[in-house]
NUTOR-391966 format. One record per residue (C-alpha): residue in three letters; x, y, z. Coordinates in steps of 0.2 Angstrom, whole numbers, plus 5000, padded with zeros to 4 digits. Layout:
N
AlaXYZ...
END
This chain:
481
Unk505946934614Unk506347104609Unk507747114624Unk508546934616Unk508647024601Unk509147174607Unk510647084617Unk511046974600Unk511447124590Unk512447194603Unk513547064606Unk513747044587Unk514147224589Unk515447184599Unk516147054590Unk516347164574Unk517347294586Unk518347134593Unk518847084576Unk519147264572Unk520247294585Unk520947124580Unk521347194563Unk521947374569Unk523147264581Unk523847164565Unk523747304556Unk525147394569Unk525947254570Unk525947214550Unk526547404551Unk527847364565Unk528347224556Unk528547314540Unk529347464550Unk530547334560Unk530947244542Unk531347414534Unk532247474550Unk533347324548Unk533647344528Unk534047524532Unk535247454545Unk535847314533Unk535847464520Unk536847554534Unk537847394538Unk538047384519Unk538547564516Unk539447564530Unk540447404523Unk540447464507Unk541347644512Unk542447524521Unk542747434506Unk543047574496Unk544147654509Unk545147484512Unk545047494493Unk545647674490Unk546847644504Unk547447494494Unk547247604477Unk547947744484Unk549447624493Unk549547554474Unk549747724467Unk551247784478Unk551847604475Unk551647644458Unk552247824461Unk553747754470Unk554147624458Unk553947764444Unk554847884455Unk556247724454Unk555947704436Unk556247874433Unk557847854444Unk558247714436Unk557847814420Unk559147944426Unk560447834432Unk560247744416Unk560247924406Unk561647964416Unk562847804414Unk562247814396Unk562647974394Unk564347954406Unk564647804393Unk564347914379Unk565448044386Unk566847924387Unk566447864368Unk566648034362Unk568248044372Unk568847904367Unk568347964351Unk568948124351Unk570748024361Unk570947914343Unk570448064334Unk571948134340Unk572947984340Unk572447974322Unk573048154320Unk574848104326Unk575148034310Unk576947914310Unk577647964293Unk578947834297Unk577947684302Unk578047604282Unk579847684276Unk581547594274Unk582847644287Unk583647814282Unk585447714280Unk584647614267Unk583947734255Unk584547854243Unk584548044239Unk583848104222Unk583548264216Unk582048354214Unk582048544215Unk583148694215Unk581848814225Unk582048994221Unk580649084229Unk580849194242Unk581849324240Unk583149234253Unk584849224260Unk584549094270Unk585749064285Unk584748914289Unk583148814287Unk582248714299Unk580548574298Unk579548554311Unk579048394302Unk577248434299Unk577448514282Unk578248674286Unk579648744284Unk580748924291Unk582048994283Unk583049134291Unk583849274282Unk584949354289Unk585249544288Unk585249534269Unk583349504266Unk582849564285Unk581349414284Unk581049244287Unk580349144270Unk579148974275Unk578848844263Unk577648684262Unk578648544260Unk577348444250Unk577248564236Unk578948654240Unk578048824237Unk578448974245Unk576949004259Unk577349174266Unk578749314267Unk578849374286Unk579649534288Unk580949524303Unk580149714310Unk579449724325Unk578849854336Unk579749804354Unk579049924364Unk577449834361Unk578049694370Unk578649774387Unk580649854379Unk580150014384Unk582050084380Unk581450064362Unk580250194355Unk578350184354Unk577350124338Unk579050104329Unk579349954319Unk581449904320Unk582449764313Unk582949614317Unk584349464310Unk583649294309Unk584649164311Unk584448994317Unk582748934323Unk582148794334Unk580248714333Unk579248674349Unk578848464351Unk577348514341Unk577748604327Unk576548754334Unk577948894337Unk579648904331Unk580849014342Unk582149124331Unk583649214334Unk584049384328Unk585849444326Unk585549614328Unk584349744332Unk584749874315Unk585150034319Unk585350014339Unk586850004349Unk588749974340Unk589049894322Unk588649684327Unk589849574317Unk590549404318Unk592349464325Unk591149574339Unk592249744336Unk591149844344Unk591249734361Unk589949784372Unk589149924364Unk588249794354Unk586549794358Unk585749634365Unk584749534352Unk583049464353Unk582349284351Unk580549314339Unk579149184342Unk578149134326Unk576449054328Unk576448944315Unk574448954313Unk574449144311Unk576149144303Unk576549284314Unk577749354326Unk576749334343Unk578149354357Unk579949434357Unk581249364372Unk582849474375Unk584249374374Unk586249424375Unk587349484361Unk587249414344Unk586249264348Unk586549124336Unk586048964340Unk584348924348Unk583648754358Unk582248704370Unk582148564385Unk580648414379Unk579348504386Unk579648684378Unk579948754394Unk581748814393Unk582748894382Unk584448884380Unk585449014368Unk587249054364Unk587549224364Unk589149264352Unk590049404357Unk589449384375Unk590349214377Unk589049124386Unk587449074385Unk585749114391Unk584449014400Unk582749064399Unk580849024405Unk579949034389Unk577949064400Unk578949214406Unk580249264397Unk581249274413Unk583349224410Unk583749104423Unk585449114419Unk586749154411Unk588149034410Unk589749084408Unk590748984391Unk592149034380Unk592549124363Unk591149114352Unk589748994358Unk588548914344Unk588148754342Unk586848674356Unk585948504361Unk585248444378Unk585048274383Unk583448184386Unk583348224404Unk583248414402Unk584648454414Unk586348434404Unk586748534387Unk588348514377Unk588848674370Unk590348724359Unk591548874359Unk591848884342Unk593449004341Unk593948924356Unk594048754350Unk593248684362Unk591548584370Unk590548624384Unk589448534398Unk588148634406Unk587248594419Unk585448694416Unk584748674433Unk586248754441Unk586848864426Unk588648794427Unk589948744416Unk591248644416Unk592648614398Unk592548444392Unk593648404380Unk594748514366Unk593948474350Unk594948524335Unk594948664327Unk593248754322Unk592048654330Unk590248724325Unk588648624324Unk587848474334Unk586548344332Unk586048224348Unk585248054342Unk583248014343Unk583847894359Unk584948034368Unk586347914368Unk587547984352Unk588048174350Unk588648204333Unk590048344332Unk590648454314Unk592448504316Unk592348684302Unk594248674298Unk594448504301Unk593248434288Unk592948314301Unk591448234309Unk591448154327Unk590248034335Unk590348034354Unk589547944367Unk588248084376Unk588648034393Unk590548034394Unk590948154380Unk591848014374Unk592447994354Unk591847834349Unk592247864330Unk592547994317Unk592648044299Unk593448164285Unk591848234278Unk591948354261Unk592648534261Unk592248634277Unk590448554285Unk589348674293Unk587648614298Unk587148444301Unk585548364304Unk584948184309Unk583748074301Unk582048044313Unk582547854314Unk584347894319Unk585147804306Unk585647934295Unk586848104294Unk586648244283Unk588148374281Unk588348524268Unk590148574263Unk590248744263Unk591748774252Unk591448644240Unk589348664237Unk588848484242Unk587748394255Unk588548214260Unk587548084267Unk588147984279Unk587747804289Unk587547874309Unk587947714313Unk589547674303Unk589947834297Unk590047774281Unk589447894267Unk588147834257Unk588148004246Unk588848154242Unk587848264229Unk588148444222Unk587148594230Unk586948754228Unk588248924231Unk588848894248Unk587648794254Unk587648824275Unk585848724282Unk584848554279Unk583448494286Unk582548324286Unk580648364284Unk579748204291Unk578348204282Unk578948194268Unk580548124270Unk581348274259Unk583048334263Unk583048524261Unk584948614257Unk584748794262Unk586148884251Unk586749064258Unk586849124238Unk585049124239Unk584248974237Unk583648784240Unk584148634235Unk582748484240Unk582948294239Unk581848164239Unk582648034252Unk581447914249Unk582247794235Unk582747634237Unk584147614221Unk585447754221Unk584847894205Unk585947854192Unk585948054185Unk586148184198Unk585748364203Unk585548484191Unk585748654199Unk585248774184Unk584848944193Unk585848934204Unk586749114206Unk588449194214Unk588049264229Unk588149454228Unk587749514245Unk588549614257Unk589949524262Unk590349504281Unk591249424294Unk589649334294Unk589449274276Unk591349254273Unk592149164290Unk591648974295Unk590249034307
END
């Protein structure tokens, strides 16, 4: 009994350690299971991981990709930006030339655009100007307001007005100091005397070009009849700046240069020297003389034709009219003109010459090509200087012995006007912007017009002040030079 009981218990005993061992097993295997489980979220965590860093690579890629894009398209946008800046700022460029293109194209004013024809309006009186002091020779517009009076070797200046307000603006000294501009022959720091004469303006209005008759004190006695032959010293051309109001460059010229005139683009200038019998071509950026071109007696009155290579010239004691050929420096007679022939005027077109015959009291018109006369006219006592209207259709002439100004149709020849002056009245000039007609009269003063009316004044100059004039009297001041 004791051995059935004894073999109960231990198979119950081993039971209990079957269904231990059972237990440990499913325990493992529960671990196992739990470990396999855990191994295969860590490698779906991995697989996960793994995928996510692949999607955040393909999606940095992707961000990155997009950020150059973005980079690029900026880098395009800026490009973009600058081309734009750049056409804008090309554009603006080219508004503010345009602008500053019409800013000059509003600067070059045409005085003439709303006036009558000269051949259709009238001369009245306005001002005897007496401010100076001059002894004007001559007086010229460069038809922006101002005007250059040259007085000879009786005031030894040049006196410049504004046309608007016909005031005296300065008194210019004719003294200069030539050894400062490269005459060595003339001594240091010494200021020396000049003559002005005639003057011409550049296209602009920016410079005028004036002859001087003598240079005081040097050389032999310099007089119309040319007594001292060629001990005369050779006279100078002055440049004025017409901003400064100042002498800024001196050209040597020949003996007793009178009359003065420059090609269209201020390049050239042509000069008649007096008691050399010729005239001198000159480069005005170097001051060089091309030529000198051999004339006759007494060479003054000048004007080139619009293509810049021929000039007509006159030989005053002579009698007669010169072509010159500038590129060459040649000349060849053209015609005899009657006696005295002194001054010259060339039409706005190129096309007319207009020709005052001294002791003829004459005016010609002839054709510029041919030298041809096409018409002529008695004009008043002894014309001197003449000048042209801007539009071509009128003359102006002052009559020396008889102290008037005549007006006359260019186109007819008919005189519309003749008014009295003052004492030997011997240069006029048309002043565009205004359309005034200034009388320059050697006794020592100005006559001015207005030109602008359109009925003929019915009362007419008054020349009160007007004095005898009681300079030095000359070859110069007393003959039809």
């Amino acid at each position: 009994m004791k051995k059935l009981l004894l073999s109960i218990s231990l198979l119950m005993l081993l039971a209990a350690c079957s269904d231990a061992d059972t237990n440990d097993d499913s325990e493992v295997e529960d671990v196992e299971e739990v470990s396999s489980e855990e191994v295969d979220a860590d490698e779906e965590t991995e697989d996960t991981s793994e995928d996510t860093e692949e999607e955040v690579e393909e999606e940095s890629t992707e961000e990155t990709e997009s950020e150059e894009e973005t980079d690029e398209e900026s880098v395009d946008t800026e490009e973009e930006s600058e081309d734009t800046d750049e056409e804008t700022s090309e554009e603006e460029s080219d508004e503010d030339t345009a602008v500053d293109d019409e800013s000059e194209e509003e600067e070059e004013v045409d005085y003439l655009a709303d006036r009558a024809p000269s051949n259709e309006t009238f001369m009245s009186f306005e001002e005897t100007v007496t401010e100076g002091p001059a002894t004007p020779k001559s007086i010229v517009s460069n038809g922006e307001g101002l005007l250059i009076a040259n007085n000879m070797l009786y005031q030894h200046s040049v006196t410049l007005y504004d046309s608007e307000t016909n005031e005296l603006v300065k008194s210019l000294s004719d003294a200069v100091d030539l050894h400062s501009y490269g005459f060595t022959e003339y001594p240091e720091d010494t200021l020396i005397n000049g003559s002005p004469v005639e003057a011409v303006w550049t296209s602009d209005g920016d410079y005028a070009y004036v002859s001087n008759y003598l240079v005081a004190d040097y050389g032999g006695y310099a007089d119309d009849a040319c007594t001292s032959g060629s001990a005369i010293t050779p006279g100078f051309i002055y440049r004025l700046n017409a901003e400064t109001l100042e002498w800024d460059d001196v050209i040597q010229a020949g003996r007793i240069p009178k009359y003065v005139a420059l090609t269209s683009d201020d390049s050239t200038l042509l000069v008649s020297n007096w008691c050399d019998h010729d005239m001198s071509i000159i480069d005005v950026e170097s001051g060089e003389t091309l030529h000198r071109v051999p004339l006759n007696t007494n060479p003054r009155g000048i004007v080139i034709l619009p293509d810049d290579k021929t000039a007509y010239v006159t030989a005053q004691w002579a009698h007669e009219l010169y072509r010159v050929d500038i590129e060459n420096g040649t000349s060849e007679k053209v015609m005899d003109t009657g006696i005295m022939p002194r001054h010259l005027v060339i039409s706005p077109e190129g096309d007319i010459i207009y020709l005052t015959l001294s002791r003829e009291n004459m005016i010609l018109k002839m054709d510029a090509e041919t030298a041809e006369v096409i018409d002529s006219t008695y004009t008043g006592l002894e014309p001197r200087t003449t000048d042209i209207s801007p539009d071509g259709t009128a003359l102006y002439v002052v009559n020396y012995d008889e102290a008037t100004v005549s007006k006359f149709d260019a186109n007819t020849l008919e005189e519309i006007q003749r008014e009295p002056v003052g004492y030997s009245p011997i240069g006029v000039t048309y002043d565009e912007k205004t359309g005034k007609v200034w009388v320059a009269n050697y006794g020592g003063t100005f006559t001015v017009f207005n030109d602008l009316n359109d009925e003929l004044p019915i009362d007419e100059v008054a020349v009160e002040g007007e004095e005898t004039f009681e300079g030095e009297q000359t070859e110069e001041s007393s003959d039809v030079e």
